[in-house]
DSSP file (Angstrom, degrees, kcal/mol; ACC not computed):
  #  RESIDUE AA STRUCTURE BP1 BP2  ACC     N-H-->O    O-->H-N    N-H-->O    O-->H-N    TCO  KAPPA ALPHA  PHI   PSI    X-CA   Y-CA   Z-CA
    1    1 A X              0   0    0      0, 0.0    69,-0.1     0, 0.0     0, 0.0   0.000 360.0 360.0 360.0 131.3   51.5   47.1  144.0
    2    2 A X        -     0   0    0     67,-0.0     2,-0.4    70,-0.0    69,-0.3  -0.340 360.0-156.8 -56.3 156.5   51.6   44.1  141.1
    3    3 A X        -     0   0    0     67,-1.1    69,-0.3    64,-0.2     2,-0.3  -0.884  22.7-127.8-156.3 126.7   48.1   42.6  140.7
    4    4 A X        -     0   0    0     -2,-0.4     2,-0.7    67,-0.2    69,-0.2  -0.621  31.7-176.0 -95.1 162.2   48.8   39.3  139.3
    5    5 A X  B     -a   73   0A   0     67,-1.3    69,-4.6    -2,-0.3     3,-0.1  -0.903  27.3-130.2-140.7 145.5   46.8   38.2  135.8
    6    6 A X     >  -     0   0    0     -2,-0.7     4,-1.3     1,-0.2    69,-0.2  -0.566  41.9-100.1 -91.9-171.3   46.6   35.2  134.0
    7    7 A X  H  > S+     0   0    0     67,-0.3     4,-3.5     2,-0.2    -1,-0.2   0.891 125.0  50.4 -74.0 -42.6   47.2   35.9  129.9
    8    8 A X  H  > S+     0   0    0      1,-0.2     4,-3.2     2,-0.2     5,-0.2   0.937 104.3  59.4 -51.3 -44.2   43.4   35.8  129.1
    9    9 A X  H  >>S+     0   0    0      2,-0.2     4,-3.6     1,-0.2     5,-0.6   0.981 115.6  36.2 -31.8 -63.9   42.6   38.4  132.1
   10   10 A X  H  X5S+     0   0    0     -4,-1.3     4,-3.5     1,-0.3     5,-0.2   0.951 111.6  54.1 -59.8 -37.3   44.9   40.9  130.3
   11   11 A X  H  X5S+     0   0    0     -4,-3.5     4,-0.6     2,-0.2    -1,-0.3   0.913 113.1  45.8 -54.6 -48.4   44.1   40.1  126.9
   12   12 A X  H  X5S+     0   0    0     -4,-3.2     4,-2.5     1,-0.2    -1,-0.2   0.806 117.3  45.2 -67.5 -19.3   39.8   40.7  127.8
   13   13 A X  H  X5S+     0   0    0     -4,-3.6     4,-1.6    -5,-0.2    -2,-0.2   0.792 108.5  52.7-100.9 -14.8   40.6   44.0  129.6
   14   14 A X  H  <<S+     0   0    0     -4,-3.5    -1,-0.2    -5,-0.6     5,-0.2   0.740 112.9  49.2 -72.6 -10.0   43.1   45.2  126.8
   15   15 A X  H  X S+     0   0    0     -4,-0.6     4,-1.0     2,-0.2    -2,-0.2   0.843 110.0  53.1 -77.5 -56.9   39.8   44.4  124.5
   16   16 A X  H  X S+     0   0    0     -4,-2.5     4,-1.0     1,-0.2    -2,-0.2   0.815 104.8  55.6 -31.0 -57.1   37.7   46.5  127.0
   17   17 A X  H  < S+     0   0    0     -4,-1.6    -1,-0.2     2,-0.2    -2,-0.2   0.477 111.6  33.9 -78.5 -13.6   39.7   49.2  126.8
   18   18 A X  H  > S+     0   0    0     -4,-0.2     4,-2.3     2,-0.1    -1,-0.2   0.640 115.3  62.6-102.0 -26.9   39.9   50.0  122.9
   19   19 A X  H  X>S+     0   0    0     -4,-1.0     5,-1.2     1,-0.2     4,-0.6   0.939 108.4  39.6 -44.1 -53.3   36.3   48.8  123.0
   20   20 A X  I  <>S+     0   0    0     -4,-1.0     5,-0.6     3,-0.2    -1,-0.2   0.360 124.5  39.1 -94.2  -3.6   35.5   51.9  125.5
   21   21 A X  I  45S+     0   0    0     -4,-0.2    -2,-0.2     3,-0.2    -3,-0.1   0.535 121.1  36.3-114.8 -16.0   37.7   54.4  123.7
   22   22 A X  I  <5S+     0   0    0     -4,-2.3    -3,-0.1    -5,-0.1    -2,-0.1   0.573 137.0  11.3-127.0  38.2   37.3   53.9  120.6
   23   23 A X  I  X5S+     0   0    0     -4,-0.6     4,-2.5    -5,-0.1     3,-0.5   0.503 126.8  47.6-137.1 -63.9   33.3   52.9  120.4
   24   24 A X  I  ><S+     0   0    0     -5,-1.2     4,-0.7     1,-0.2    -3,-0.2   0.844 112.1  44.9 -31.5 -77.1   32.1   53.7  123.6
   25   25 A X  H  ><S+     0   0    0     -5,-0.6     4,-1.0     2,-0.2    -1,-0.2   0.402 107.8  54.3 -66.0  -2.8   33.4   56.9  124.0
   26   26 A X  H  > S+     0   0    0     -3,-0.5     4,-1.8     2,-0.2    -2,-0.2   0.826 112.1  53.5 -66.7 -58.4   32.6   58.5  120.3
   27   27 A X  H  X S+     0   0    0     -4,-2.5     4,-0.8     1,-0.2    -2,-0.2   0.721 107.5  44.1 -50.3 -21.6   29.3   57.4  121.1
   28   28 A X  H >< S+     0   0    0     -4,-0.7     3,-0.8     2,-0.2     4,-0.5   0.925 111.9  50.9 -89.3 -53.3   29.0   59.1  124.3
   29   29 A X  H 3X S+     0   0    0     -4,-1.0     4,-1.3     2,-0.3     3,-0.2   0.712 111.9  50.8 -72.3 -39.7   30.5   62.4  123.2
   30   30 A X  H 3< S+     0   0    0     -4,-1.8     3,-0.4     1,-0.3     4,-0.4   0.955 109.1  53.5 -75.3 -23.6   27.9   62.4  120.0
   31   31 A X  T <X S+     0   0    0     -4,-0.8     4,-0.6    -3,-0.8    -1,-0.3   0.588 108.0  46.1 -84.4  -9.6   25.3   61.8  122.3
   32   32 A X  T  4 S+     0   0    0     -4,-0.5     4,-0.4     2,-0.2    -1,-0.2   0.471 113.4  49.3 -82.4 -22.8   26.3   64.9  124.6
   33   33 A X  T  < S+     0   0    0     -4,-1.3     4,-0.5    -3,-0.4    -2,-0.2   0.500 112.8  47.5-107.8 -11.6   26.7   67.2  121.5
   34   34 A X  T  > S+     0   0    0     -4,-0.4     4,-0.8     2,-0.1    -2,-0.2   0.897 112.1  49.4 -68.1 -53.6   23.0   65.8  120.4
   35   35 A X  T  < S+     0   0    0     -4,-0.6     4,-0.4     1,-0.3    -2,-0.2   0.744 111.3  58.2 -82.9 -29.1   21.6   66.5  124.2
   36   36 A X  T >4 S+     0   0    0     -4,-0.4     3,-2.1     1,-0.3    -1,-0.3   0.987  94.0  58.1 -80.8 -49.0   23.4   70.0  123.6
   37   37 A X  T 34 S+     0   0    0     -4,-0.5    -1,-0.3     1,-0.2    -2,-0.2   0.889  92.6  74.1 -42.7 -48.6   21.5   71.3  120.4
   38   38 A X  T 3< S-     0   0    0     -4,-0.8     2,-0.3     1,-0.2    -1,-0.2   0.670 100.6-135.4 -91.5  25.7   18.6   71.0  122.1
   39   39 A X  S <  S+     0   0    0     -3,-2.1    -1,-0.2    -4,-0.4     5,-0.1  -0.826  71.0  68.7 113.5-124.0   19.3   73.8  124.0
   40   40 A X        -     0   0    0     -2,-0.3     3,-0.4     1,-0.2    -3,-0.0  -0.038  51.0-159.0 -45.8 125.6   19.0   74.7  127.8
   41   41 A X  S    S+     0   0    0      1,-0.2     3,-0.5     2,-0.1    -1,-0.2   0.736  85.5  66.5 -80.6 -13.7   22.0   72.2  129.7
   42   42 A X  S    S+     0   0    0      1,-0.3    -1,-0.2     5,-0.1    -2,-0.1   0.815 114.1  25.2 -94.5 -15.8   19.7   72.8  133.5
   43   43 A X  S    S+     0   0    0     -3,-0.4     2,-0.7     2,-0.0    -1,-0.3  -0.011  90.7 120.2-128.8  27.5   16.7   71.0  132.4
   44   44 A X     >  +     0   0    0     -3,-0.5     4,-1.3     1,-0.1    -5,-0.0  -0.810  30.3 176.3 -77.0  94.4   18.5   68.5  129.6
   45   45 A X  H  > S+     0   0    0     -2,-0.7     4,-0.7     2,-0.1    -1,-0.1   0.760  89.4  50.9 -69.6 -27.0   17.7   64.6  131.2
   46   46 A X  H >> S+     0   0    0      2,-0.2     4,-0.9     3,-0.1     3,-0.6   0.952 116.7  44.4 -66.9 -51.2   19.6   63.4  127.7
   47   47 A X  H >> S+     0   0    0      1,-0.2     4,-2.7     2,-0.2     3,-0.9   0.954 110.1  44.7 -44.2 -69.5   22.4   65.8  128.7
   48   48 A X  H 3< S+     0   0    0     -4,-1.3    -1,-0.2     1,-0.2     4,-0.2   0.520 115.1  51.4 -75.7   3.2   23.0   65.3  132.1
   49   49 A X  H << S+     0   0    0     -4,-0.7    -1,-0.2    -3,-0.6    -2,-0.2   0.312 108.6  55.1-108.2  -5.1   22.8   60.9  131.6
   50   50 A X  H XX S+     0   0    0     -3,-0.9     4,-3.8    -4,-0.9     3,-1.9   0.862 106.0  52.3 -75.2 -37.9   25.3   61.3  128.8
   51   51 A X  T 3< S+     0   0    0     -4,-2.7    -2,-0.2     1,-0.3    -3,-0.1   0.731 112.3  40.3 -57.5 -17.6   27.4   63.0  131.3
   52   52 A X  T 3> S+     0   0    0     -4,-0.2     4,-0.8     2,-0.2    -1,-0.3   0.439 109.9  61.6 -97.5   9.2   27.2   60.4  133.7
   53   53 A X  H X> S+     0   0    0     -3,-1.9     3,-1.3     1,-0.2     4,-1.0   0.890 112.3  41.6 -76.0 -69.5   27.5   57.8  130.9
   54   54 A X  H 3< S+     0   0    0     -4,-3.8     4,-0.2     1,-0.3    -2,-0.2   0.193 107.3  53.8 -83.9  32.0   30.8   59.4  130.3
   55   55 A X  H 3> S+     0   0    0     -2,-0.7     4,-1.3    -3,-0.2    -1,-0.3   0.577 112.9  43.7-102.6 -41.3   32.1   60.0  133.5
   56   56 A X  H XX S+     0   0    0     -3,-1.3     4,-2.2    -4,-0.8     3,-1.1   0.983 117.1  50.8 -70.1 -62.5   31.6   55.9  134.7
   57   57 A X  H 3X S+     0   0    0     -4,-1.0     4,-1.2     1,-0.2     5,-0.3   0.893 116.1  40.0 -38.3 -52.8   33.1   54.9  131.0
   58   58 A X  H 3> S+     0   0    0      1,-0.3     4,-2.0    -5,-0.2    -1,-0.2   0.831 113.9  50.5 -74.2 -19.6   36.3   57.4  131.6
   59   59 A X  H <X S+     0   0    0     -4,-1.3     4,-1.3    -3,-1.1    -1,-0.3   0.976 112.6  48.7 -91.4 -36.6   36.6   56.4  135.2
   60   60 A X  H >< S+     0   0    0     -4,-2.2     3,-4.9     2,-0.3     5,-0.4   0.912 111.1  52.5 -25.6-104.0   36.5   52.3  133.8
   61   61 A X  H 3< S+     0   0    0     -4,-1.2     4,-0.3     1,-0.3    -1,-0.2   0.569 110.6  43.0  -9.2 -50.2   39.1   53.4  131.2
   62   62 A X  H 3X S+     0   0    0     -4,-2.0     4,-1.0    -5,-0.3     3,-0.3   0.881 117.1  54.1 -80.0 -31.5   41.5   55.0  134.3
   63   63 A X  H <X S+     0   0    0     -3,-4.9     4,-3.3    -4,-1.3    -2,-0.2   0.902 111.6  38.1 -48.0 -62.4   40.5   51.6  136.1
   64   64 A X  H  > S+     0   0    0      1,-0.3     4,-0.6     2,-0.2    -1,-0.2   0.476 114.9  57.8 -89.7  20.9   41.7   49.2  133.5
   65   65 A X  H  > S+     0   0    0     -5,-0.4     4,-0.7    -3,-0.3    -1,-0.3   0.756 104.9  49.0 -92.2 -29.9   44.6   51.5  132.8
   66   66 A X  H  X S+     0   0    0     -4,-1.0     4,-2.8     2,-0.2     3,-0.5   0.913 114.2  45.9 -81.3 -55.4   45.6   51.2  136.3
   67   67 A X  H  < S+     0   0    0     -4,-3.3   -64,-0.2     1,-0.2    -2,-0.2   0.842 112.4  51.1 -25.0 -51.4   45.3   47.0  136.1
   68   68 A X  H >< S+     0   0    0     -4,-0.6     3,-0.8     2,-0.3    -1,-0.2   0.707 112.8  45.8-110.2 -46.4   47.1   47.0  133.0
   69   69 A X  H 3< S+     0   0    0     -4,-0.7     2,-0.2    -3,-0.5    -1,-0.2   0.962 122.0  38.4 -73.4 -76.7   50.1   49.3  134.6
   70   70 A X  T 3< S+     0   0    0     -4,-2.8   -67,-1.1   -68,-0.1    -1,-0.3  -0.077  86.7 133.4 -94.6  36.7   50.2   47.3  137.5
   71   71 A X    <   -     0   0    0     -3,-0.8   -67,-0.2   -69,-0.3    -3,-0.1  -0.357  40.9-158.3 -90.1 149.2   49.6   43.5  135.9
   72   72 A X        -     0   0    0    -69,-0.3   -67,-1.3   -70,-0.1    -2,-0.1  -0.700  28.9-149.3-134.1  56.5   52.0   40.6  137.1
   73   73 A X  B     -a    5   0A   0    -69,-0.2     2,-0.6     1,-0.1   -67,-0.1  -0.036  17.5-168.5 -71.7 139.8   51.1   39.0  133.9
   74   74 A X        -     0   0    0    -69,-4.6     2,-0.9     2,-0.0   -67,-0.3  -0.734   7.9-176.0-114.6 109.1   51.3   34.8  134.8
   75   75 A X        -     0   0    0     -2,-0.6     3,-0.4     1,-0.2   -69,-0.1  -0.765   5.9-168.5-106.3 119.1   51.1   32.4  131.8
   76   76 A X    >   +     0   0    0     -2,-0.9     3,-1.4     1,-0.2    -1,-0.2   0.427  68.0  88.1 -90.8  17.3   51.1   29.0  133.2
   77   77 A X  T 3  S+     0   0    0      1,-0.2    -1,-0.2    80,-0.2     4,-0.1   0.679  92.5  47.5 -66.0 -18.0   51.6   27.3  129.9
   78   78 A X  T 3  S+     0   0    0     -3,-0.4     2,-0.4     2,-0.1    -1,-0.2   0.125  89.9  88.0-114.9  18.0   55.1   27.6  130.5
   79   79 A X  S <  S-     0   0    0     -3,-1.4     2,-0.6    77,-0.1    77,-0.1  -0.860  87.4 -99.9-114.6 149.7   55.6   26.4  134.0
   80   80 A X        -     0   0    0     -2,-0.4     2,-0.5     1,-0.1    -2,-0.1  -0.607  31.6-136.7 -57.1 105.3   56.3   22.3  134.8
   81   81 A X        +     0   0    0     -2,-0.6    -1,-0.1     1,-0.2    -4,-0.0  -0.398  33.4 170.7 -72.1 113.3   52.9   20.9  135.9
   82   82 A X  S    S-     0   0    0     -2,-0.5    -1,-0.2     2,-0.2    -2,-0.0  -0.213  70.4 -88.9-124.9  41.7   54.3   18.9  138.7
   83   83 A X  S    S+     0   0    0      1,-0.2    51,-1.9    50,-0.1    -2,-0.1   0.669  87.3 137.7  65.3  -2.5   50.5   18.3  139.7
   84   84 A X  B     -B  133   0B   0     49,-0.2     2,-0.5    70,-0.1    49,-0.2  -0.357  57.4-120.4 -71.3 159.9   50.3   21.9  142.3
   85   85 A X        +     0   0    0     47,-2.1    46,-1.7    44,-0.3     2,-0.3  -0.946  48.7 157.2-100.3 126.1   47.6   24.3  142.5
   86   86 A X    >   -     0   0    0     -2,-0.5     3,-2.0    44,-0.2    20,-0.2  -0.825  50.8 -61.6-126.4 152.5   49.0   27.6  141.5
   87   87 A X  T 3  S+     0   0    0      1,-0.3    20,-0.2    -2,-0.3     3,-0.1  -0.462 123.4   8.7 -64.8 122.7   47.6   31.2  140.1
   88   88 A X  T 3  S+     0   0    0     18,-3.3    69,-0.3     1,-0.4    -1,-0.3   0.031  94.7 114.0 104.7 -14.3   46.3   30.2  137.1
   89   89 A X    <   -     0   0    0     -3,-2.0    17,-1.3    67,-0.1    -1,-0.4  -0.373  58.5-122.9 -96.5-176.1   46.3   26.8  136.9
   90   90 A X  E     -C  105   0C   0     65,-1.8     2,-0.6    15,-0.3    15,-0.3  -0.961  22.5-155.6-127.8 108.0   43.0   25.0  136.8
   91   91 A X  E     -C  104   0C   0     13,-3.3    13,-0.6    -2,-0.4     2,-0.5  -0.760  16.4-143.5-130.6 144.4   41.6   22.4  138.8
   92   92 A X  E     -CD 103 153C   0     61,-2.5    60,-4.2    -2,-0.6    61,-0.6  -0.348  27.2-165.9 -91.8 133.6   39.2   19.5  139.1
   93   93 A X  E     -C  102   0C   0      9,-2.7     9,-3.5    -2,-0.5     2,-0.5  -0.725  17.0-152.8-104.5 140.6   37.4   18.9  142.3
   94   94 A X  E     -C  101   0C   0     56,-0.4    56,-1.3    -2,-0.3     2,-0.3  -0.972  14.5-149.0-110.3 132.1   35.3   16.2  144.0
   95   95 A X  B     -E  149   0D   0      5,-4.1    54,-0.2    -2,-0.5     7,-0.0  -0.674  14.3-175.2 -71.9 147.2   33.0   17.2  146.3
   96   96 A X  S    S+     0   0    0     52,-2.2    -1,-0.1    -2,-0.3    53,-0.1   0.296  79.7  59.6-148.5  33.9   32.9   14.6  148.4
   97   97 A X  S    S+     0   0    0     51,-0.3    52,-0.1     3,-0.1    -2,-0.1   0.754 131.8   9.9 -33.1 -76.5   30.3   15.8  150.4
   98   98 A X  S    S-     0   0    0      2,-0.1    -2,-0.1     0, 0.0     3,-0.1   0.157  87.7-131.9-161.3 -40.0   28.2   15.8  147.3
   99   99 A X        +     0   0    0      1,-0.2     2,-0.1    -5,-0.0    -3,-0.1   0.563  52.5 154.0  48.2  16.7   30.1   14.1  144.9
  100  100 A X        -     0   0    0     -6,-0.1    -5,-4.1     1,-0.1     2,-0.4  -0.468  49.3-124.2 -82.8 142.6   29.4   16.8  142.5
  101  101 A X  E     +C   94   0C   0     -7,-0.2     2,-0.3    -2,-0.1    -7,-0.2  -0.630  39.0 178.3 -73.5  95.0   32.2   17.1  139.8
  102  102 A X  E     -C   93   0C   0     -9,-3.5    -9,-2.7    -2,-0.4     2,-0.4  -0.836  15.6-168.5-121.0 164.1   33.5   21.1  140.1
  103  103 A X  E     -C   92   0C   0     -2,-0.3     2,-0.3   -11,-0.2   -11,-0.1  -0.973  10.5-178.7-148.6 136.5   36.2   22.4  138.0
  104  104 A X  E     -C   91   0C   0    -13,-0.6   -13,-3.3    -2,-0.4     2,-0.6  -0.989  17.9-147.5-150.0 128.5   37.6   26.2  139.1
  105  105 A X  E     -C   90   0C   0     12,-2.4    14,-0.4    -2,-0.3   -15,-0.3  -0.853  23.7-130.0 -85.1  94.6   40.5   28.3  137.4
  106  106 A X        +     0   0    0    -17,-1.3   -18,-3.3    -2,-0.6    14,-0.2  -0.501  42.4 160.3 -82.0 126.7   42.4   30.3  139.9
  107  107 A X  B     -g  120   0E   0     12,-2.4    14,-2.7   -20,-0.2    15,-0.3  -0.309  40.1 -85.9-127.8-155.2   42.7   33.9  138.8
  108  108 A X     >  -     0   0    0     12,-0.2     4,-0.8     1,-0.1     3,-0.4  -0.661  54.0 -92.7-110.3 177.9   43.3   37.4  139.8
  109  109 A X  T >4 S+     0   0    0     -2,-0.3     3,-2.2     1,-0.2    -1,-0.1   0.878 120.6  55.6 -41.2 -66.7   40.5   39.9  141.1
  110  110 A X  T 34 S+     0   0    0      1,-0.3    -1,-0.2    -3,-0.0  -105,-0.1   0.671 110.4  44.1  -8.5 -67.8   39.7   41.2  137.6
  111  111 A X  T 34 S+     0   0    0     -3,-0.4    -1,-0.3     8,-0.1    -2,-0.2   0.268  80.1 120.3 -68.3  -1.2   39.1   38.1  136.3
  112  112 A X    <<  +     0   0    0     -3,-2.2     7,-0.2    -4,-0.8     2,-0.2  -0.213  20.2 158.2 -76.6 146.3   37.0   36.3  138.9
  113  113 A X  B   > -H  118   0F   0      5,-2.5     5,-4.8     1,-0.0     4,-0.4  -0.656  26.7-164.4-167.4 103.9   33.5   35.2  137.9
  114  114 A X  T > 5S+     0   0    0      3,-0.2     3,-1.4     1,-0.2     5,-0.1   0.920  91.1  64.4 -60.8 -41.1   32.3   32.4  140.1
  115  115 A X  T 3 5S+     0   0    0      1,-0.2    -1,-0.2     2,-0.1    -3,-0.0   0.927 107.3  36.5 -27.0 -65.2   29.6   32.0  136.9
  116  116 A X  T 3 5S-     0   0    0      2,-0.2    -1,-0.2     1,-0.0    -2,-0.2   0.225 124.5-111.0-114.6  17.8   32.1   31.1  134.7
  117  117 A X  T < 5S+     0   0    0     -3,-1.4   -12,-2.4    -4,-0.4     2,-0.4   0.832  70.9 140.0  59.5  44.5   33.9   29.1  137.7
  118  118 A X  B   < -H  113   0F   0     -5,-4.8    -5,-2.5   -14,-0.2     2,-0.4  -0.997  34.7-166.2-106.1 123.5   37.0   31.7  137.8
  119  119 A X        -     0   0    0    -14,-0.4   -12,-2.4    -2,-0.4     2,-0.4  -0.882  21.1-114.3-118.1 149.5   37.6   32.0  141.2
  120  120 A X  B >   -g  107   0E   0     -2,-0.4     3,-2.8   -14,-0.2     6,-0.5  -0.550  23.3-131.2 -94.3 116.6   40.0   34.9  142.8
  121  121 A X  T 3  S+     0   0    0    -14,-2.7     9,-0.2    -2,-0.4    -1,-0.1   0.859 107.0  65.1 -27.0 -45.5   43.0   33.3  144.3
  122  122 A X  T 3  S+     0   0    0    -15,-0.3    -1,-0.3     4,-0.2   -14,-0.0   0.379  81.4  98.9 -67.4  -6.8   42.2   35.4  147.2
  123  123 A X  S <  S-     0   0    0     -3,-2.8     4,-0.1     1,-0.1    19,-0.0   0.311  83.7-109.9 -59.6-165.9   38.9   33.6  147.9
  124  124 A X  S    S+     0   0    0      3,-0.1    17,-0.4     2,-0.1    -3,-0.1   0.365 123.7  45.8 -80.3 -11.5   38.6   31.1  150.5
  125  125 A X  S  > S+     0   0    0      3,-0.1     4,-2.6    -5,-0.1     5,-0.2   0.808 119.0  50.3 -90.9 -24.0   38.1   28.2  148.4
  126  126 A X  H  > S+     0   0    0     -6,-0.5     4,-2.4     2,-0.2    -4,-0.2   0.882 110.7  43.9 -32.2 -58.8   41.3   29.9  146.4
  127  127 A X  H  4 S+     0   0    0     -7,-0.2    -1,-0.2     2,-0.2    -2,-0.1   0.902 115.9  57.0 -76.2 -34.8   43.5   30.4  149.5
  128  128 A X  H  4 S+     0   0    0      1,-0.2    -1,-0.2    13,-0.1    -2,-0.2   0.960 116.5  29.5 -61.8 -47.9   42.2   26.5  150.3
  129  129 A X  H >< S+     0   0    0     -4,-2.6     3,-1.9    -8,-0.1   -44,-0.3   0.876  93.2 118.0 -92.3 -28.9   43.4   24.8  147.0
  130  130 A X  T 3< S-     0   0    0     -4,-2.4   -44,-0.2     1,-0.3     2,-0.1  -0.134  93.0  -2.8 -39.2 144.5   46.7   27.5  146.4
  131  131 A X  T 3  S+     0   0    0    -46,-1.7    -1,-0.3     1,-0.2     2,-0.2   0.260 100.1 117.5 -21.7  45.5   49.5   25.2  146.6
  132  132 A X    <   -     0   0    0     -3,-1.9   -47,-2.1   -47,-0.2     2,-0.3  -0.288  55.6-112.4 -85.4-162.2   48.3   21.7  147.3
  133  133 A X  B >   -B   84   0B   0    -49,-0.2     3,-4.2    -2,-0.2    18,-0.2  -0.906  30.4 -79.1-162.4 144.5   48.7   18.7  145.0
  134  134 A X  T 3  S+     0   0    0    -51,-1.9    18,-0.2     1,-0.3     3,-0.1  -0.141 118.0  19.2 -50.2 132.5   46.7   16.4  142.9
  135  135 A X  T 3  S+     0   0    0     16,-1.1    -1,-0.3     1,-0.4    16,-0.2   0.129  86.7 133.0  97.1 -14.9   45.1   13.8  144.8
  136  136 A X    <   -     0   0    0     -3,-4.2    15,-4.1    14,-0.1     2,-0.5  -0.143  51.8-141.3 -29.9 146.2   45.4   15.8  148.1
  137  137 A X  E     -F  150   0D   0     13,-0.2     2,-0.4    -3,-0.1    13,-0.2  -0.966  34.6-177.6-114.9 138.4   41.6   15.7  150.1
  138  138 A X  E     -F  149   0D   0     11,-2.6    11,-1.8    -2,-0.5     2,-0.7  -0.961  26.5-139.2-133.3 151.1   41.4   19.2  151.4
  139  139 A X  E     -F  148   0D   0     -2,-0.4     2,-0.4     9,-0.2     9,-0.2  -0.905  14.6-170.0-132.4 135.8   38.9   21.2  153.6
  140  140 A X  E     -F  147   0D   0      7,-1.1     7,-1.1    -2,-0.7     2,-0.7  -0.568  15.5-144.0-112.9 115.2   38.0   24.7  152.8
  141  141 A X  E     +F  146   0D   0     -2,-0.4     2,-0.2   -17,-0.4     5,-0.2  -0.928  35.1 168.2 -96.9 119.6   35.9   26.9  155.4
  142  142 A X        -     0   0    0      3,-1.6     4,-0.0    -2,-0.7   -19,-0.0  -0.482  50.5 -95.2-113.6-165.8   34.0   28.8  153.2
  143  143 A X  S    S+     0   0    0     -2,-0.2    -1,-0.1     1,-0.1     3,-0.1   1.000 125.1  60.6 -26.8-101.6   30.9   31.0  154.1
  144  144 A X  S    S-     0   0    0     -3,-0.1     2,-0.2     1,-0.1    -1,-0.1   0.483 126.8-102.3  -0.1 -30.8   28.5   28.4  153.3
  145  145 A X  S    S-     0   0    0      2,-0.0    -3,-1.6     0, 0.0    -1,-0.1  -0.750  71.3 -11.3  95.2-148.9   30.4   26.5  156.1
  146  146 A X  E     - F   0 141D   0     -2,-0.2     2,-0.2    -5,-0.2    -5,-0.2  -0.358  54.8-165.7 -99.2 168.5   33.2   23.6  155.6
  147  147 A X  E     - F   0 140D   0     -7,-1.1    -7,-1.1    -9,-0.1     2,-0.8  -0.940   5.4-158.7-140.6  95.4   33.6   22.1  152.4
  148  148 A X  E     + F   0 139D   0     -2,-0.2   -52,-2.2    -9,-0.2     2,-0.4  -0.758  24.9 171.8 -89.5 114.7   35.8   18.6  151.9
  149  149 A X  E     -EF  95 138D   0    -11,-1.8   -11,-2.6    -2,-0.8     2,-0.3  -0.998  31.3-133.5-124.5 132.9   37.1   18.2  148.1
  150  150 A X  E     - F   0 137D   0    -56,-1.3     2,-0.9    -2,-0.4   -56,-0.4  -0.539  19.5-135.4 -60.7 114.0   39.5   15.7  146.4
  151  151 A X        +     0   0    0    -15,-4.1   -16,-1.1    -2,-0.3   -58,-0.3  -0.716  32.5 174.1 -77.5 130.5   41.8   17.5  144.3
  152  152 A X        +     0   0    0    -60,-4.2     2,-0.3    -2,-0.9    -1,-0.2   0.868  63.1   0.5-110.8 -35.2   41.3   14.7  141.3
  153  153 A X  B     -D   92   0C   0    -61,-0.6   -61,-2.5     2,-0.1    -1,-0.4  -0.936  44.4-158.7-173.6 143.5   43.8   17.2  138.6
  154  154 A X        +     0   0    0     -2,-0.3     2,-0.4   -63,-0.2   -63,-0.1  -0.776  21.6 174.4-126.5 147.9   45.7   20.1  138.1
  155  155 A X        -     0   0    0     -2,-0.3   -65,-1.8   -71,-0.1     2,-0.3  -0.858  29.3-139.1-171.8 144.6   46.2   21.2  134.5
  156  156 A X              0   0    0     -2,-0.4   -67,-0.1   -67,-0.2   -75,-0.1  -0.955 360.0 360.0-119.4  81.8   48.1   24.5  133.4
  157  157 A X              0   0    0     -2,-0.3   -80,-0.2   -69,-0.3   -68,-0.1   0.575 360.0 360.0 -78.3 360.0   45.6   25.5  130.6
C-alpha cells in the first residue's frame, strides 16, 4: 500500500539509510569482530550488544527500505494554493480558545514529530484541518478534548 511523503520525508530517510549502511553498519560489524578476538562468544556482553546493535540497525534499514518502496512521494510546491489544507501543505492556526499562535505541517507517519510541529495527516487535529480552507473556524476533538481554531493561512512550502 502507497504511504504518502512529502519531498523532505524522503529526502531525511534516504539520508538515514546510507548513514546506517555505510557508517553505522561498518561500525557495528568492527565492533563484533573486536568482541570476537576476545574469545569465548557465551559469556561476551560486548559480543552479544553488538549483535543486538546490528540486528535493530539492519531491521531500520529493511524498515526505511520498505517506506522508500512504498513512498507516494507529494511535493506541494507544485500544486495551486487555492487556500486548502492538503498533505503537505502547512498551516497557521488561531487558537481561539487560547489565542495561542500554532503553525503544523501535515505529513506522513514517518515524518510526524509533534516537537517539531509535523503532524501525521492521520491524527485528529490532521483529519480536522485535511481539506478545509483559509479562514474556515474549525473544531477538532482531540484527546485533550475539543479544540476551536481559525485557519488564519495555508502555504505550500
Amino acid at each position: 500500500m502507497k504511504e504518502p511523503i512529502t519531498v523532505n520525508g524522503l529526502t531525511k530517510l534516504k539520508e538515514e539509510l546510507v548513514f546506517l549502511k555505510e557508517k553505522k553498519r561498518p561500525e557495528i560489524v568492527s565492533a563484533i569482530s573486536e568482541a570476537r578476538s576476545h574469545g569465548d562468544l557465551k559469556e561476551n556482553a560486548e559480543y552479544h550488544a553488538a549483535k543486538e546493535q546490528q540486528s535493530h540497525n539492519e531491521g531500520r534499514i529493511q524498515q526505511i527500505e520498505d517506506i522508500i518502496a512504498r513512498a507516494n512521494v507529494i511535493d506541494v510546491t507544485k500544486i495551486e494554493n487555492i487556500g486548502k489544507v492538503i498533505f503537505g501543505s502547512t498551516v497557521y492556526l488561531k487558537d481561539l480558545d487560547s489565542n495561542e499562535k500554532l503553525t503544523y505541517k501535515i505529513v506522513g507517519k514517518d515524518e510526524a514529530d509533534l516537537k517539531k510541529n509535523l503532524i501525521f495527516f492521520q491524527s485528529p487535529i490532521g483529519k480536522g484541518l485535511i481539506g478545509k480552507n483559509k479562514n474556515d473556524l474549525v473544531e477538532i476533538k482531540t484527546p485533550s478534548g475539543e479544540k476551536n481554531f481559525e485557519i488564519e493561512d495555508v502555504k505550500y512550502l
